[in-house]
TIKE-915878 format. One record per residue: x negated, y, z of N, C-alpha, C in turn. Coordinates in steps of 0.1 Angstrom, whole numbers, plus 5000, padded with zeros to 4 digits. Example, Ala and Ser with C-alpha at 12.3 -4.5 7.8 and 13.67 -1.06 7.14 Angstrom:
% TIKE-915878
486849435078487749555078486849675078/487249785071486349895071487150005079/
***
This chain:
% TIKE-915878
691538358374692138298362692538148366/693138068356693837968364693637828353/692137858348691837718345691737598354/692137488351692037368354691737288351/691037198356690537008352690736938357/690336778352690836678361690536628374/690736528379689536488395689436618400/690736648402690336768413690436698429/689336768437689336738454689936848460/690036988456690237078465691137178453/692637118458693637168448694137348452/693537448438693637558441695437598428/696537608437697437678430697537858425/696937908431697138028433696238068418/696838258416696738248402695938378407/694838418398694738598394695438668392/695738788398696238888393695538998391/696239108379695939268376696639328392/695939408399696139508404695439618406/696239738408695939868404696039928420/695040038418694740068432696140158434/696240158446697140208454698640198453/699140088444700040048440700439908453/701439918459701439768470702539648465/702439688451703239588448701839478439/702039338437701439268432701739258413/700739268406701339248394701239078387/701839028380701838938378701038898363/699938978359699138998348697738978351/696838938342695538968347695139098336/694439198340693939288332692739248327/692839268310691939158306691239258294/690039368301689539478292689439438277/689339548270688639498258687639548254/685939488251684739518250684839618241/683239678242682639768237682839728223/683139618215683039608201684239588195/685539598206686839618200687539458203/688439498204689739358201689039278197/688539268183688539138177687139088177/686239128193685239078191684838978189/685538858197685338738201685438658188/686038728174686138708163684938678152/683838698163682538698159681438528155/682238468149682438298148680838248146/680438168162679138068160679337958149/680837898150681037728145682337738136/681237628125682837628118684037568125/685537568121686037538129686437388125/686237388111685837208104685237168110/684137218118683137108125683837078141/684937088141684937098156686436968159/686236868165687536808166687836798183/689436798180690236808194690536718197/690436678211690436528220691836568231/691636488241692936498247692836628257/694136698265693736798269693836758285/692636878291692336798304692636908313/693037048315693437138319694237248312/694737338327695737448316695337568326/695937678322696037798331696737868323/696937988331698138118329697438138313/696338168308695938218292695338108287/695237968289694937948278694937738281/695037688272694737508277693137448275/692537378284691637338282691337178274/690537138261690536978256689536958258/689036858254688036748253687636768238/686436798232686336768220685036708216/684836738205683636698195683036778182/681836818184681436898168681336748156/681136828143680236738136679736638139/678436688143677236588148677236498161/678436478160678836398174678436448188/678336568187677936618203679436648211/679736588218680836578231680736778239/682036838235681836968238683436968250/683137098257684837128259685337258254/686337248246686737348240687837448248/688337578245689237628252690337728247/691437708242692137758236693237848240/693437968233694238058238695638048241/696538078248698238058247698138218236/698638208230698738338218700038428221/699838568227700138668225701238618238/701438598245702038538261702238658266/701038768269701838828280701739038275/701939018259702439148251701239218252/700839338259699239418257698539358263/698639308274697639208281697639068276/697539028263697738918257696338768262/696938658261695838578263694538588246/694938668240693638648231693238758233/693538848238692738998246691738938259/692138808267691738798278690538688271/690838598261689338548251688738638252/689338748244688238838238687238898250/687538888262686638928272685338808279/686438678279685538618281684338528270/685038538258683838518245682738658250/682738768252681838838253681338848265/681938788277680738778289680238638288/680838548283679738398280678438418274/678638548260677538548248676338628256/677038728272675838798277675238678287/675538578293675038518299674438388295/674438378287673638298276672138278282/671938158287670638118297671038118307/671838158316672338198327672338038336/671738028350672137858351672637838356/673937948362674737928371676337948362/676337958350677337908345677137838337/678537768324678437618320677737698308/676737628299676537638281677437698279/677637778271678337838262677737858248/678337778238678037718226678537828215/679937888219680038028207681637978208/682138068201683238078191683638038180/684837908180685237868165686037908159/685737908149686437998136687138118144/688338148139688438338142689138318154/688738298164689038278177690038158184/689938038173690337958178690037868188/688937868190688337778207687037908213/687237838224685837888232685437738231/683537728231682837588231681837588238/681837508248680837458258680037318257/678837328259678237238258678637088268/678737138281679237048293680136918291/679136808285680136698286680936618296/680236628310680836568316680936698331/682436698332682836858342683636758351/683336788366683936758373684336838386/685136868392685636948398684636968415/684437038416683837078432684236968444/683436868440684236768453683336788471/683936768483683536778496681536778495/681336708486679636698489678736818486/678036878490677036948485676436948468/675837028465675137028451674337138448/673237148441672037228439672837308433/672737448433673337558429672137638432/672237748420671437898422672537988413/672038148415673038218413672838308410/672338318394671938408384672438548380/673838528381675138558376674638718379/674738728396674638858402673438928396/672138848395671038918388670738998375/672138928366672439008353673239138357/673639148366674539238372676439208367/676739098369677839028366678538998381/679939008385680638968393682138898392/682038788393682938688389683938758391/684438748402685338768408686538708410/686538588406687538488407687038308412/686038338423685338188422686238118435/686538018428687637918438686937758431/687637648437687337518436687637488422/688837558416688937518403688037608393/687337728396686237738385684937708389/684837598394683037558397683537398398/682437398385682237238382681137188382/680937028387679536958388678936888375/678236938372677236898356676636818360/675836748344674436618351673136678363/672536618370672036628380673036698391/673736708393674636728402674836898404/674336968397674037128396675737218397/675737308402677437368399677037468389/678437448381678237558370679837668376/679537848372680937898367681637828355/682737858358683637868344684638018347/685337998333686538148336686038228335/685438318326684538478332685338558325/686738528322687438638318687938738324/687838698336688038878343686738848354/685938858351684338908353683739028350/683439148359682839278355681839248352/681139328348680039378341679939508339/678839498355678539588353677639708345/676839638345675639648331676239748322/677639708313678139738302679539848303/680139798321681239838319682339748318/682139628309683239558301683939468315/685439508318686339468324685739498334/685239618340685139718346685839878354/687039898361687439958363687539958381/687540118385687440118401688840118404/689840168395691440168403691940038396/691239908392692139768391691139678394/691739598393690839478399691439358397/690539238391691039108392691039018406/692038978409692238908424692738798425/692338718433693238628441693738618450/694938638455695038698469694638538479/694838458472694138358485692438318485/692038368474690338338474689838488474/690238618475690138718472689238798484/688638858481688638928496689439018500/689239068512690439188519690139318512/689039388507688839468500689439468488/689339378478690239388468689939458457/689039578460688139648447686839648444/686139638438684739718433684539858436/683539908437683640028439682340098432/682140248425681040288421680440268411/679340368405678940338387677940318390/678040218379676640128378675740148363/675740258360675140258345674540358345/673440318337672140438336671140438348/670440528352669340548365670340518372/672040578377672440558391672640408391/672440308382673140228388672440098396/671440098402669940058412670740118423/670640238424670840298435672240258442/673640258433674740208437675140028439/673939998431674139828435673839838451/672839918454672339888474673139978478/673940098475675240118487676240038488/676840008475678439978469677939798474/677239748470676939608473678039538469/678339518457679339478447679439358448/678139258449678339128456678639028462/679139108473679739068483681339038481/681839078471683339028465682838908462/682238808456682038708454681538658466/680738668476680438598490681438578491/682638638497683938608509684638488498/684538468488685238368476684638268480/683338258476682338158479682538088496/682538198505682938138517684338048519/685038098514686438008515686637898506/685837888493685937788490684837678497/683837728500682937638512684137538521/684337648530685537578538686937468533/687237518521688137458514687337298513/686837298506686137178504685437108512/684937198524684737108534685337068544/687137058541687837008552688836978545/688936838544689636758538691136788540/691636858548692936878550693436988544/692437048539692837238533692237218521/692537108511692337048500693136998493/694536958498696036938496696037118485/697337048480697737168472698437318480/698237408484698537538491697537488505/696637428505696337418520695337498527/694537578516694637698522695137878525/696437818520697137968519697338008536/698037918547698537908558696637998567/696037938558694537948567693938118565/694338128550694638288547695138388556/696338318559697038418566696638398582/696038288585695638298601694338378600/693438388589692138448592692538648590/693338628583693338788581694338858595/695038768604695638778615694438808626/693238758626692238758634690938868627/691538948618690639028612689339008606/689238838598688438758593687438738602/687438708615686438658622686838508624/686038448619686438318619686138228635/685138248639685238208656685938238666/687038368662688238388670689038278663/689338308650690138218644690138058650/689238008647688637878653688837838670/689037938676689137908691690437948695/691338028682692837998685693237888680/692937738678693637638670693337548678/694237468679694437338688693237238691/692837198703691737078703691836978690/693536968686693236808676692936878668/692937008657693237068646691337088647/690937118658689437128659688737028654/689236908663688836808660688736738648/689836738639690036718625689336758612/689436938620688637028606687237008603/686236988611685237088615683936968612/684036848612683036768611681936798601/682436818586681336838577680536978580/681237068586680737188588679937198599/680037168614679637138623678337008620/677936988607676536848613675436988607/674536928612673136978613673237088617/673537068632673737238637674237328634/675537288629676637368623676337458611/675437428606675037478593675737508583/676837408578677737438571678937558579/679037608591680037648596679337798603/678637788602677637958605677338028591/677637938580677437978567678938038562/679937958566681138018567681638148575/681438148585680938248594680538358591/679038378581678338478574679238548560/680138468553680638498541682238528546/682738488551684238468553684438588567/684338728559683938838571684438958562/684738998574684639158567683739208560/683439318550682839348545681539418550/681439498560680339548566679539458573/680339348574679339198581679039098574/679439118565679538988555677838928545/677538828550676538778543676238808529/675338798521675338818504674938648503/675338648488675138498482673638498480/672838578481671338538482671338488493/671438548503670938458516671838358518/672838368515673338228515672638108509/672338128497671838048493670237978503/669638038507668937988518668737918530/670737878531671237818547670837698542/670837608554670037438550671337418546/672637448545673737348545674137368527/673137458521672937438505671537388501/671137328507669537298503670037118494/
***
């Protein structure tokens, strides 16, 4: 999805799309389910909408603009408002309605932002997070809950991970987020993508509900669509040069040329382009760049965000 904020370091243009298996054309929609409680779930109102005032606006995306606001009681919120009825059945308040209902299941969650509720009959999404700042080159304490609810982003890039107080990253965007748990925005022939943060697989695969779905989390390993994201945005942000706006689309298409092995990749590129890239990733024994390495891979090789989370180059 294609929210945005300000003080961005690591400028991501590229947008989600709906794609449908075996179809090779790209669609220019995000498929944006609708929960188990119907359309008008999200209709399900925490805050009045009197209590809630609009500040200046600090991002946009394909469904919807992001402000700055305020409740009542003076608590500093960010709110998030729909573009209304934009893109006909796949409407941006169909694509609320998905994400008002995976915010309300992750509720404690500490790997995405507060989620405060719904104002009035679906006029804001509300977050607690007063101060959001965009994924800049430095490190930050992260853990990664998400997967343990049985939830898969599936859209994690520089522009939906933001730095909260103590320096922590949060998601944002969970509107085309499976859930698997439930089902909701859930399907094996579509899938939400990005083709430049996306992996090469491109689908989910396998049921996850009832007894079988223990057993198909450890074949299907669903997870791993979010590693290879996580790996590229690692990289993104750790090289100042592929932080410009499209700068890593060109890097896209050299890694998928080299069948995502990134150390062929890397030992086809020029001494100076070496020299340039590689510093943040290459200190402490390349820690940051063996971690890319592990994520930014094919799928039968590809590291999980548990053990990622383990490398010293996230400690």
């Amino acid at each position: 999805m294609a929210t945005t904020t300000t003080t961005a370091r690591a400028s991501s243009t590229s947008a989600s799309r709906r794609w449908t298996r075996g179809e090779g054309r790209r669609e220019s929609v995000v498929r944006a389910f609708a929960s188990e409680d119907g359309e008008n779930a999200a209709k399900r109102s925490e805050i009045a909408l009197a209590d809630v005032s609009r500040g200046r606006r600090i991002g946009s995306g394909s469904f919807g603009d992001v402000f700055e606001g305020a409740l009542a009681n003076g608590r500093a919120v960010v709110l998030k408002e729909p573009r209304r009825g934009v893109l006909g059945m796949f409407s941006s308040e169909r694509f609320f309605v998905a994400e008002a209902e995976n915010n309300r299941r992750l509720r404690g969650c500490a790997s995405v932002a507060t989620f405060l509720g719904v104002a009035g009959a679906n006029a804001y999404l509300v977050w607690a997070e007063r101060r959001w700042r965009r994924r800049s080159g430095r490190r930050s304490r992260q853990s990664w809950d998400l997967h343990g609810r049985q939830m898969i982003h599936r859209d994690v890039k520089p522009n939906n991970l933001l730095i909260v107080k103590g320096g922590k990253l949060k998601l944002i965007d969970l509107g085309g987020a499976a859930d698997l748990k439930t089902g909701r925005n859930y399907d094996e022939d579509e899938t939400v993508f990005d083709p430049v943060y996306g992996p090469p697989e491109r689908y989910l695969s396998g049921n996850y509900s009832g007894f079988a779905g223990v057993g198909s989390w450890a074949k299907f390993k669903p997870d791993l669509f979010d590693a290879f994201s996580c790996g590229l945005t690692i990289l993104q942000v750790s090289v100042p040069a592929f932080r410009k706006k499209g700068g890593l689309n060109g890097v896209r298409r050299e890694l998928k040329r080299w069948n995502y092995d990134c150390e062929a990749w890397r030992a086809s590129l020029s001494a100076q382009r070496q020299s340039e890239y590689f510093e943040i990733l290459d200190a402490n024994g390349q820690a940051g760049w063996k971690l890319v390495c592990g994520l930014v891979a094919e799928r039968d090789s590809r590291m999980s965000v548990a053990k990622a989370l383990s490398s010293p180059f996230c400690r």
